[in-house]
N, C-alpha and C positions, 0 to 999 in steps of 0.2 A: 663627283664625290658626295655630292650631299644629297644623292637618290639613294646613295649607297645601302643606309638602313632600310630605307622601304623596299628593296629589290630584295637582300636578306631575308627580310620579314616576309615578302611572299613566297619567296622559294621554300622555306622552313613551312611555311603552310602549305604550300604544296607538297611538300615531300612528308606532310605529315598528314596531309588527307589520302594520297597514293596508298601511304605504308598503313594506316587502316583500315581500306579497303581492298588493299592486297592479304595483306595478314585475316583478315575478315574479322577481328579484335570488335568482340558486344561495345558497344556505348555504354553501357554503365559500367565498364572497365574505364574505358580511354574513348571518351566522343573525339570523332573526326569537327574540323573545322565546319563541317559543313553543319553538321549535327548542332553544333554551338550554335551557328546561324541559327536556324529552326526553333530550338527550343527560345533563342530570343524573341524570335517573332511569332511566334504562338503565345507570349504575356509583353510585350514591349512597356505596355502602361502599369502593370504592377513592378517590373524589375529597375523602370525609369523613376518612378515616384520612393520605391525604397533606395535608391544612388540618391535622388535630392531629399531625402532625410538623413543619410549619412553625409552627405554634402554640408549641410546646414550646421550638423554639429561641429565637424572638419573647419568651416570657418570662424563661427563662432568661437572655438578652441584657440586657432589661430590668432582669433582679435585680442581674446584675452591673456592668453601668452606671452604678445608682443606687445600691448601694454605692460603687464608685469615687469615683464622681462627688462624693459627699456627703463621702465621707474626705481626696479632695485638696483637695475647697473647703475644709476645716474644717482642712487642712495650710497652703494658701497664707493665709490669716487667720487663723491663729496667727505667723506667719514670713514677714517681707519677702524673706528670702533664698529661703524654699521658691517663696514668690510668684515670684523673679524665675526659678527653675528651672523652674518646674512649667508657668506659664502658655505660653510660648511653644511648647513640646511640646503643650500640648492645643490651639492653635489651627492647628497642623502637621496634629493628628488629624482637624479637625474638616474643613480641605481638602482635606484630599488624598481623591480619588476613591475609593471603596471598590472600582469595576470593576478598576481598574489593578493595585491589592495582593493581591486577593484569590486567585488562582491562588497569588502566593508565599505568602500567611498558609496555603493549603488543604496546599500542598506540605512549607511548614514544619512546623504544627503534625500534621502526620501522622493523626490517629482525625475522620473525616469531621464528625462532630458538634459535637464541640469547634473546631473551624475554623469551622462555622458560624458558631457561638457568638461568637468571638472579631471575625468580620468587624460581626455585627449591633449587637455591642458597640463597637463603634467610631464606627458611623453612630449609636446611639445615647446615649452618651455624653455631649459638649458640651451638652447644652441642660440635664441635669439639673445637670453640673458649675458653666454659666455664672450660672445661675440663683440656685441654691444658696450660690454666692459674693457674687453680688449682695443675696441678702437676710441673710449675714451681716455683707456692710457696711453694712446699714440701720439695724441698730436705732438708736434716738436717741441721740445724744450725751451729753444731758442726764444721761437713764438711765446712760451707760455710766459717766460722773460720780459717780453719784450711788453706784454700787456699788462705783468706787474709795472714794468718802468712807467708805463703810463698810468698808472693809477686804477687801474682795470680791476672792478669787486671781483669776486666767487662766481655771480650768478652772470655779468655780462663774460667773463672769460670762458664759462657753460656756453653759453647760449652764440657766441661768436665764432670758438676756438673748438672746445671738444665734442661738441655734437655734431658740427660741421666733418670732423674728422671721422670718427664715429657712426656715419650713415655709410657709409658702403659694408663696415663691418656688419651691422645693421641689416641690410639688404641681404647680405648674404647668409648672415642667419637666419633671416625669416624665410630665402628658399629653403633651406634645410628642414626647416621648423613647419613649413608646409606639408611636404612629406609626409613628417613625425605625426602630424596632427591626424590625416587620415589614418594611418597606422592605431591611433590611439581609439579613434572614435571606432574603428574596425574591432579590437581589442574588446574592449567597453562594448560595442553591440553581441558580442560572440556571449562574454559574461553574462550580460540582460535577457539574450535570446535563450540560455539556457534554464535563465529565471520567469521566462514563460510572456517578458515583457518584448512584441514581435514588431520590430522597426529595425529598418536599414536594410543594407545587403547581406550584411554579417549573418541576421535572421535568415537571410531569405539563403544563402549557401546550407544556413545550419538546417534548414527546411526540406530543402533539395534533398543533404547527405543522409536524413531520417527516412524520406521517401524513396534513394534510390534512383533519384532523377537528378543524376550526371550530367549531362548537356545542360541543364539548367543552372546547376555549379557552377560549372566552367560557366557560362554565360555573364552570371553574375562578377566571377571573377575575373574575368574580362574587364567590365565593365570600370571594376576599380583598379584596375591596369590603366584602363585606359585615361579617369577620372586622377590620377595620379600621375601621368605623362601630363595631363593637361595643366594642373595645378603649379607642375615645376617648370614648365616653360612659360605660364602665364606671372608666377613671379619673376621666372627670370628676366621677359619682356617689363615687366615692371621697374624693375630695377633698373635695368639697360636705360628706359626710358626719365627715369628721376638723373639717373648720372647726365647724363644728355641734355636732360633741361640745366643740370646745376652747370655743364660746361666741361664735365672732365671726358666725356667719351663723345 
């Protein structure tokens, strides 16, 4: 069972390389797999170096997200009143369109890279903040009881009680949040690349789709397929592996 996906996945290529070569369907319609091949490896070093600059902002976004994220949850569950400030601004963040803002966040924040940052960090953001809040209001009751009886401040019943509880919520909003984050930096390069500033894939798709060089699209978009499959099994192995050491899995 667990060849399962990769045996799908080459049959679907295979039957998608067949039916373009049967069908005799141009490549700058619908490239064949193979064709994707090809145009990867006729620039391998330019299509690798713009995935590690959309990479770079992808975690960088990611770092500063799940800081935030973990510092306002741990703000609005210490304080009803932060709570009643804090939450309605983060669920303002979490709808509003990042296509719509992003041209003013690129023009505001002025150093190309940092506007990235800033856009990815936003589409990323809510799911480690929502999460992270939700598993500080889980711990038990009982427990939290039980550490008043003993005399237990504000900050040791944090630090013992609800953050302990609170990391696997935690974990799993930052796989989420991993995701969001290339999505965002994706977003944010598309806006930039249209403004003539040429970094990441997003550029290099938007490149291709100007030129008419299909296989190289696809190629590209591949790529962030595939840098995106990686990202969520590599937190998810992350996670797997914190649970592991802490003793619950």
């Amino acid at each position: 069972m667990k060849y399962a996906p990769a045996l799908f996945g080459a049959a679907a290529l295979l039957v998608w390389e067949a039916t373009v070569r049967i069908t005799d369907v141009p490549s700058y319609l619908v490239p064949g797999p193979s064709a994707i091949i090809a145009a990867f490896v006729a620039d391998p070093a330019g299509l690798l170096w713009s995935l590690g600059s959309t990479l770079l902002v992808t975690f960088a976004a990611l770092l500063v997200a799940a800081t935030l994220g973990v510092v306002l949850a741990v703000a609005i569950a210490s304080s009803r009143l932060l709570a009643a400030a804090i939450q309605p601004w983060a669920v303002v963040l979490q709808v509003t369109p990042i296509v719509a803002i992003a041209p003013l966040i690129i023009v505001w924040v002025g150093n190309p890279f940092a506007s990235l940052v800033v856009c990815a960090t936003i589409v990323a953001f809510f799911p480690v903040f929502a999460n992270t809040a939700a598993g500080l209001a889980s711990a038990p009751a009982e427990l939290a009881d039980l550490f008043r009886l003993y005399g237990a401040g504000r900050f040791v019943t944090l630090w013992l009680l609800r953050l302990p509880a609170a990391l696997p919520y935690f974990l799993a909003g930052l796989r989420i949040s991993g995701g969001l984050a290339l999505v965002g930096a994706v977003v944010a390069e598309f806006v930039a690349g249209s403004g003539g500033f040429a970094s990441g894939l997003a550029y290099r798709i938007l490149e291709a789709g100007y030129r008419l060089q299909i296989p190289r699209m696809f190629a590209a978009l591949v790529l962030l397929s595939l840098a995106g499959i990686a990202i969520n099994f590599g937190l998810g192995a992350f996670a797997a592996a914190v649970m592991r050491h802490r003793g619950d899995a």
